[in-house]
N, C-alpha and C positions, 0 to 999 in steps of 0.2 A: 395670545393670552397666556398670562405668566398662570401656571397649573399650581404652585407654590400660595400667590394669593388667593384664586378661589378657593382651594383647600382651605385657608387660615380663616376667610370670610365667613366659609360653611362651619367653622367651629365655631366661630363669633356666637353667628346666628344661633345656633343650637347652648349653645351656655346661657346666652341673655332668656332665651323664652325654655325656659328644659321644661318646663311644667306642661306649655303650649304642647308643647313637641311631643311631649310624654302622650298628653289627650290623643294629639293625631294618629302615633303608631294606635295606642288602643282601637280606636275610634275605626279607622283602614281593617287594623285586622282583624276585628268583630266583622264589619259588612263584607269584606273578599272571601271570610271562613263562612259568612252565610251563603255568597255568590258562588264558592266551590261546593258546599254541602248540597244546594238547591241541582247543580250539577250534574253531582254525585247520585244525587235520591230521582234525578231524573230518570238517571241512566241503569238505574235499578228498576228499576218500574217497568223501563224496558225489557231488561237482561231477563226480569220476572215474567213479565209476557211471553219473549221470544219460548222462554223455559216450559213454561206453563201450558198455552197453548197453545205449543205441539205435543202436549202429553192428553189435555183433555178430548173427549167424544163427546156426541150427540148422542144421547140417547133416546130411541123409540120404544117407548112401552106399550106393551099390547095386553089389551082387556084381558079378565080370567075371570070365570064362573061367580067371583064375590061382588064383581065391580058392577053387574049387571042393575044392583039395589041402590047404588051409591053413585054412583058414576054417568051422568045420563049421555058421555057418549057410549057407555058401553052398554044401553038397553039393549040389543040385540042378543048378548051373550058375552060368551068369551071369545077370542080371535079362533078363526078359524084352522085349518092346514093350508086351504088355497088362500085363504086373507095373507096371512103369512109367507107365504111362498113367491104371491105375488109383490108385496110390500119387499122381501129380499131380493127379488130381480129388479126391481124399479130403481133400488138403492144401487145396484151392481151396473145400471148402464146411467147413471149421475156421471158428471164429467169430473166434478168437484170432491166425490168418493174415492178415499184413497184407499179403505178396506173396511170391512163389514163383519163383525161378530155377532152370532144369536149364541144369545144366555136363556138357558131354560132355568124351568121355575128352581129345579133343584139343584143349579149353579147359583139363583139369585139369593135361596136361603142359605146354601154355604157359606158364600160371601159377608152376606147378613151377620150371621154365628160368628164367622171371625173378627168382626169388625165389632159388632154390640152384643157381642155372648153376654156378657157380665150385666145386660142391661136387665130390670125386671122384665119388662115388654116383651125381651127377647124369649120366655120360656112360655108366653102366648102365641106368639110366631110359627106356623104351620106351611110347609113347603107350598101347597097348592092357592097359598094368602099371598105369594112371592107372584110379582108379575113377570111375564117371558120381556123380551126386550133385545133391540139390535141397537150395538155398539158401535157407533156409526166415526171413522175418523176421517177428518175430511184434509185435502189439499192445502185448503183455505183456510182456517175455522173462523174469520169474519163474517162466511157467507152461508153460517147458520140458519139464517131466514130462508135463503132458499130450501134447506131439507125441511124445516116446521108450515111452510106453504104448502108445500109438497104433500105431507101425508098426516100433519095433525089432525081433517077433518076427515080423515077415513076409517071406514068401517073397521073395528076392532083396533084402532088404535085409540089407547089410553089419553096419550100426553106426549110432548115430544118436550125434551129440555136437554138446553144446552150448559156444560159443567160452566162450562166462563162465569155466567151468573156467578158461581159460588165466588170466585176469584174477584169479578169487578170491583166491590166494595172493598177490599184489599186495596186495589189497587187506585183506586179512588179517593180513600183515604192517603194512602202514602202522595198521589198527586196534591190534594192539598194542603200537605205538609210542604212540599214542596213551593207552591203558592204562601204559605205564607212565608215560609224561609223566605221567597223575594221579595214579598213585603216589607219584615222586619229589615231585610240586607238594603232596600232601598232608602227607608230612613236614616238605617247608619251612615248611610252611604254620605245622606244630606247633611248629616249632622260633621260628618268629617270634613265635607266641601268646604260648609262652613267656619269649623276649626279651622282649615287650611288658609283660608280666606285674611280669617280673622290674625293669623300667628304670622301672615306674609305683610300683613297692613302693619304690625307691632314690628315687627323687624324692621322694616323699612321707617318705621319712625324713627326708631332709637338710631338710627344709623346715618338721619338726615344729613349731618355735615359733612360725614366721608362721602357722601354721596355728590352733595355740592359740592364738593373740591374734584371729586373725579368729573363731574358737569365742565367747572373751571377749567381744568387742563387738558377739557378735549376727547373723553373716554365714552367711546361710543355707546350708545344704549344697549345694545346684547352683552356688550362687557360689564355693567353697571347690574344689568337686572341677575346674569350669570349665575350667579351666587346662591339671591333667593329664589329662584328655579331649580335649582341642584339643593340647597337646601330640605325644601318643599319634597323634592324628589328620595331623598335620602330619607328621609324620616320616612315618606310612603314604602321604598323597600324594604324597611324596616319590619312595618307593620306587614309586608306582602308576606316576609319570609316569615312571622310569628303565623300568619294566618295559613301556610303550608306546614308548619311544623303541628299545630290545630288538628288540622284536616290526618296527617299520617298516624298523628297521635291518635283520633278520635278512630279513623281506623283497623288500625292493633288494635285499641283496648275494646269496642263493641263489637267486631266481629272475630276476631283472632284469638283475644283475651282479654280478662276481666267480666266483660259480660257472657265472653264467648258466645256468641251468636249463631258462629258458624255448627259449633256442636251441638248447639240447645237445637236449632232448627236445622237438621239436615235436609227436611227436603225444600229448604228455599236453596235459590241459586244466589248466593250474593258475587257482588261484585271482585274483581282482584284487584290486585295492586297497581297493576298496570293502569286499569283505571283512573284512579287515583294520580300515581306521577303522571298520568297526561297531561290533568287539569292544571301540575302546578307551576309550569311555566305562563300557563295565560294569568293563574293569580299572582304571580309576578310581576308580567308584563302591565298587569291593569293598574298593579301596587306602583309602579313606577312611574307611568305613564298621568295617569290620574292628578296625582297632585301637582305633577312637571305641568300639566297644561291649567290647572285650578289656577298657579300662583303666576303661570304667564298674563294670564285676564285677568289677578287682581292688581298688578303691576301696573299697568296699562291703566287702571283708574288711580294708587296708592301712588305711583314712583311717577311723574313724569319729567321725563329724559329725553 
């Protein structure tokens, strides 16, 4: 196959339809920038967990003198020294216990002061209103449930909660962002098949009699369809490389700069770059790939050779 003519053919094609073509890059790298972002926001979600929950604990809180009025597992009182004592060894032969802190009342009001001094509330706040409490960090922290079976319905214990809770809805949310990211990216997706579809059908029209003379003299069908395959395909990496330039763009500027993300929120762990270039040879490969086999199957019904 002369390289000289497909080349000139694939110009052909892209001058007669540039408007077509124009839609398709669009159209490709709207849905691949949604298919790398959905990716991206997955693997943040991750990187957020990994992050996350190995920083947070269980906490055990244990009744205090006030809860007895308010609190009906703690009618009995406040916790005791042996309720306590033995609540800390039970926690120390857990398999799933990786280390155990006890916060007395007047660690948990320090804490408190530092965190909500400035709050009005906060100058209500009384050391001995502060519950005692074990800072439980576990191997696992999935297997949560196992420490809240364990000692939630025991004498002098308050309440047992796990930090995650706070974090889920985070991460919940950003999951389905991500979800709808592959929604939207899958209509795009549709609507560019169909572009593609539609712009290999219009090539192949306007092109019918070079077509039938290359029929005439013999030119086999992969040589004949060649063209608007490689066409098809060229316009898709088109749109592959706009929708990587997207993705690195969008990168720098929300977390790097511009919105700066990374310094507005130190304590999230975002993603790094690496990340990023990993995804962008598969948005490539799909930008290529994609349309080369779109215009092979409309061929097949438009061109027959």
């Amino acid at each position: 196959m002369r390289a000289q003519f497909v080349l000139s053919e694939i110009g052909v094609g892209l001058r007669r339809n540039l408007t077509m073509t124009f839609a398709v890059v669009v159209s490709v790298a709207l849905s691949l920038a949604l298919f790398g972002g959905a990716l991206l926001m997955s693997e943040q979600v991750s990187v957020m967990k990994d992050y996350w929950y190995d920083k947070v604990n269980v906490s055990i809180f244990l009744c205090n003198k006030n809860d007895a009025a308010t609190t009906p597992k703690c009618v009995k009182g406040a916790a005791t020294a042996q309720q306590r004592d033995q609540i800390k060894g039970d926690l120390q032969k857990m398999d799933i216990v990786q280390n155990v802190h006890y916060e007395t009342s007047d660690e948990a009001f320090k804490h408190y002061k530092e965190r909500y001094g400035d709050s009005p509330i906060a100058a209500t706040i009384t050391p001995d209103q502060m519950p005692e409490s074990f800072r439980v960090k576990l191997k696992d922290p999935e297997k949560y449930q196992v420490v809240a079976t364990a000692f939630a319905g025991r004498d002098g214990v308050q309440s047992v909660q796990d930090q995650r809770d706070i974090l889920q809805n985070l991460f919940d949310l950003m999951s389905g962002m991500r979800i709808a990211a592959l929604g939207v990216m899958a209509l795009m997706l549709v609507i560019a098949l169909m572009l593609i579809v539609n712009t290999v059908r219009v090539s192949a029209f306007s092109r019918r009699r070079e077509t039938g003379i290359m029929r005439l003299v013999g030119a086999s069908s992969f040589y004949i369809q060649m063209p608007f395959i490689m066409e098809a395909a060229f316009a898709g990496l088109i749109g592959g490389a706009v929708a990587c330039a997207m993705l690195l763009v969008g990168r720098y500027f929300l977390i790097d700069h511009g919105l700066a993300l990374a310094q507005k929120m130190e304590l999230v762990n975002f993603i790094g770059w690496d990340a990023v270039l990993s995804k962008l040879p598969l948005v490539l490969a799909i930008g290529l790939l994609m349309p080369a086999i779109a215009a092979f199957i409309a061929l097949r019904k438009y061109l027959r050779v």
